[in-house]
C-alpha positions in Angstrom: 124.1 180.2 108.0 124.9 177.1 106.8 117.4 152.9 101.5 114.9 144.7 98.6 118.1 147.4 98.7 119.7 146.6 95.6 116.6 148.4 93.4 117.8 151.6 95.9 121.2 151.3 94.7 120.0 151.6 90.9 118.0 154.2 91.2 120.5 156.1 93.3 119.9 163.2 94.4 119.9 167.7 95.4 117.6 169.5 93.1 116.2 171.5 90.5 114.4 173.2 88.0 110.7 173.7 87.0 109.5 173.1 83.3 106.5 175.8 83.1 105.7 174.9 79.5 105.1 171.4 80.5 104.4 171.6 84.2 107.0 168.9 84.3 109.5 169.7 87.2 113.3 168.3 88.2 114.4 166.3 91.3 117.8 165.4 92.8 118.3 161.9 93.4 120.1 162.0 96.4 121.2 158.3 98.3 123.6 157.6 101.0 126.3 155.4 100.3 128.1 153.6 103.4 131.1 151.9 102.5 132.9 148.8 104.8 135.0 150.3 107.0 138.3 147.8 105.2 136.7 148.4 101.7 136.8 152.2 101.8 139.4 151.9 98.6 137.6 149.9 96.4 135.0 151.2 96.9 136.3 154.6 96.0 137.7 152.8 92.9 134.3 151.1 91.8 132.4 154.1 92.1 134.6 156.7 90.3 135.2 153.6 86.9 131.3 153.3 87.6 130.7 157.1 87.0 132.9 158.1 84.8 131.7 155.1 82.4 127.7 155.4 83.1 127.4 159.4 84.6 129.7 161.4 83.2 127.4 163.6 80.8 123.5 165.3 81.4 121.0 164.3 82.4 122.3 161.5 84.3 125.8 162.9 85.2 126.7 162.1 88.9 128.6 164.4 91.6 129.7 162.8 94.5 130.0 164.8 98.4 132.2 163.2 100.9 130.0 164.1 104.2 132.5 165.8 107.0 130.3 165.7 109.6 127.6 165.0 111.9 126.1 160.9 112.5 126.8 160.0 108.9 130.5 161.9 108.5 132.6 158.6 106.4 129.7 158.3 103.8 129.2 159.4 100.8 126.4 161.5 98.4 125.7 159.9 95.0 123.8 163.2 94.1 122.1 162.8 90.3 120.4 165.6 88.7 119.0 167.7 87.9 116.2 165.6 86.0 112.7 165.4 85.0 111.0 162.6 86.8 110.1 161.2 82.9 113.8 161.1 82.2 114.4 158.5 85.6 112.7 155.8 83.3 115.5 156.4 80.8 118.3 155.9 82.6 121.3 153.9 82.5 119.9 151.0 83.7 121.2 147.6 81.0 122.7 144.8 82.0 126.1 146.4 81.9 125.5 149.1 83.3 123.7 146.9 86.7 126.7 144.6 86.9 129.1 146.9 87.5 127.3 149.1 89.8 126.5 145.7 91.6 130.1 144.0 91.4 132.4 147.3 91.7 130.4 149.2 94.3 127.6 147.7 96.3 130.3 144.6 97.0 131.9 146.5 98.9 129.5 148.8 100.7 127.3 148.0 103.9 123.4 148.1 104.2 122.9 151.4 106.0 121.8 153.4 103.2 119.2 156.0 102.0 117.8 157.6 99.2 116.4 161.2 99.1 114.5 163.3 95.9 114.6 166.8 96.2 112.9 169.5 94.9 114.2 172.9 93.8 112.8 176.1 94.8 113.6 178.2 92.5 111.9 181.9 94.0 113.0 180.9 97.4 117.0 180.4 96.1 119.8 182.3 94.4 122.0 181.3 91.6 122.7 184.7 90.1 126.0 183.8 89.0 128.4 180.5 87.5 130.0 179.2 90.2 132.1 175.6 90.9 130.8 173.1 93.2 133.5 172.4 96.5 131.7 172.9 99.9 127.7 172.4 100.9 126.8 173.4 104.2 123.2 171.4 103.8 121.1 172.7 106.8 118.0 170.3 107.0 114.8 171.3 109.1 111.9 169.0 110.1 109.2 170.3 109.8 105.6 169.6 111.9 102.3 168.0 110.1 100.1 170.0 108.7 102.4 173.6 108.3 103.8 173.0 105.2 102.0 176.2 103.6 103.2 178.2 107.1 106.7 177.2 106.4 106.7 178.0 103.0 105.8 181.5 103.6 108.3 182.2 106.3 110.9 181.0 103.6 109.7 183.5 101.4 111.0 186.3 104.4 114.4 184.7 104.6 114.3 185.1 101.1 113.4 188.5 101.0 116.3 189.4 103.3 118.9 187.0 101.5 118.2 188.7 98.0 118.3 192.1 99.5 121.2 191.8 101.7 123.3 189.1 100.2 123.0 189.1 96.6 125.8 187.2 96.0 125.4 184.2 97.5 124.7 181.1 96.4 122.4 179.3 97.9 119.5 176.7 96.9 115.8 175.6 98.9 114.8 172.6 98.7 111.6 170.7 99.5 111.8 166.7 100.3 109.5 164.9 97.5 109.0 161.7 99.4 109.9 162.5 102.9 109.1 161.0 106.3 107.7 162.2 109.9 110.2 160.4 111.2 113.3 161.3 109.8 113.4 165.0 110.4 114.1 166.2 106.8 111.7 168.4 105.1 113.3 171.6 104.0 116.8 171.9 103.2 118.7 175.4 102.8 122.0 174.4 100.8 125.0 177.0 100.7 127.7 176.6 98.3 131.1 178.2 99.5 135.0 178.1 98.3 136.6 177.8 101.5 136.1 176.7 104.8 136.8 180.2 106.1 133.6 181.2 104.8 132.1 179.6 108.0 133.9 181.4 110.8 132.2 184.6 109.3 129.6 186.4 110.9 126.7 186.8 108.4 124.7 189.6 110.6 121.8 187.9 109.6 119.6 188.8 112.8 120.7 192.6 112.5 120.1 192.4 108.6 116.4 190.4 109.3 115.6 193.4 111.5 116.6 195.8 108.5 114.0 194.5 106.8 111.1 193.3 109.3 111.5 195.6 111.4 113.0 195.8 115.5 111.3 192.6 116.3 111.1 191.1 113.1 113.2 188.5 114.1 111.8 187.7 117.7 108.8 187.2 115.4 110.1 185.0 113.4 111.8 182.7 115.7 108.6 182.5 117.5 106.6 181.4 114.2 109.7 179.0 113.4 109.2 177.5 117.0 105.9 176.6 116.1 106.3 175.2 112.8 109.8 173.1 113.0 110.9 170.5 115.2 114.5 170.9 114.6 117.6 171.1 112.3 120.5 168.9 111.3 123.4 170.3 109.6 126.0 168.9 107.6 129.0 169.4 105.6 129.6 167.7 101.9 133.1 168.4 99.9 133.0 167.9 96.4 134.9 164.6 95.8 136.1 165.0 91.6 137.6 161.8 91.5 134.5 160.0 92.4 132.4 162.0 90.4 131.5 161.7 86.9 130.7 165.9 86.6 133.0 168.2 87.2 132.7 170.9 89.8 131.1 173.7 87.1 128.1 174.6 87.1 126.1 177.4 85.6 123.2 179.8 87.0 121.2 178.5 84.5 121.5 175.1 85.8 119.8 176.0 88.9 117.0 178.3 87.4 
């Protein structure tokens, strides 16, 4: 189971909660940072002084993934969040705070870059427990026009089997807020795991789905999944503490 472009690099993430009393909800800011190949130190340098000076507390406290994998494995997550979308107009953001981001860490970085906002699902997830941030296997599905409300429902199966059968992972759904038909990332299913060991084991999800739904629960399933996605990317982020201005704890509350 498992991008004008200096105004991207200021409002540089994963995802969040939902305010009920206020209907006001919280987004990761999520961008892509490349670094030059030759710069790769610096820019490590910039951006840890950079966090550490401007991220390093809530709301607008930064973790950053190193991404192991997959067409963008060398770059980096500069995830922020979770926030309220009224807080983003609050944020660090002064003269200080632009020159250093500018001088210490896009100097040395290239222009292939992108910039994500996701959405937390909270019914569809599972942070029943504290837990410290080290691996993400981010698994990110496209999803065709038009079955958004189709895909949303056969999330709420895997859910159904996830909280039965494996109550104790943690896991979080997210939804893309500004997403694209061309970029193939709509819905992402993030697992959060201690050691790489984690993904050589088998999960006995299809026999576990079939537990639940029934023999051919999941023959169903992959059927209706055929007709709503186009595909999946996967990818693996580490937990990078040095670069980061938050550390690596975080509480089931925090994802509620």
């Amino acid at each position: 189971m498992r991008k004008l472009m200096y105004l991207l690099f200021l409002i540089p993430m994963m995802v969040i909660a939902q305010d009920q009393s206020n209907e006001q909800y919280a987004v990761f800011e999520n961008a892509l940072l490349t670094p030059q190949p030759d710069k790769v130190q610096q820019f490590e340098q910039g951006l840890a002084a950079h966090n550490k000076k401007f991220h390093a507390t809530e709301p607008y406290g930064v973790r950053v993934y190193y991404i192991a994998n997959g067409p963008n494995v060398g770059k980096y997550i500069w995830a922020m969040g979770p926030i309220p979308w009224s807080a983003i107009d609050d944020r660090p953001a002064d003269k200080a705070h632009d020159d250093d981001w500018i001088n210490n860490v896009v100097k040395y970085m290239t222009a292939d870059s992108d910039q994500t906002y996701w959405k937390f699902n909270s019914g569809l997830s599972n942070f029943a427990k504290d837990f410290k941030v080290d691996n993400l296997l981010v698994d990110m599905y496209d999803i065709k026009r038009y079955e958004n409300e189709r895909m949303m429902k056969a999330m709420e199966k895997v859910a159904k089997v996830m909280k039965e059968k494996y109550p104790d992972m943690t896991y979080g759904v997210y939804t893309n807020e500004l997403p694209s038909t061309k970029d193939g990332r709509d819905l992402a299913m993030v697992f959060f795991f201690d050691e790489m060991g984690w993904m050589g084991e088998d999960s006995k999800f299809v026999e576990n789905y079939n537990q639940v739904y029934g023999e051919k629960g999941w023959d169903d399933f992959m059927k209706e999944w055929k007709e709503i996605s186009d595909g999946k990317q996967s990818e693996l982020w580490k937990y990078q503490p040095e670069l980061s201005g938050l550390g690596a704890d975080v509480t089931a509350s925090d994802r509620q």
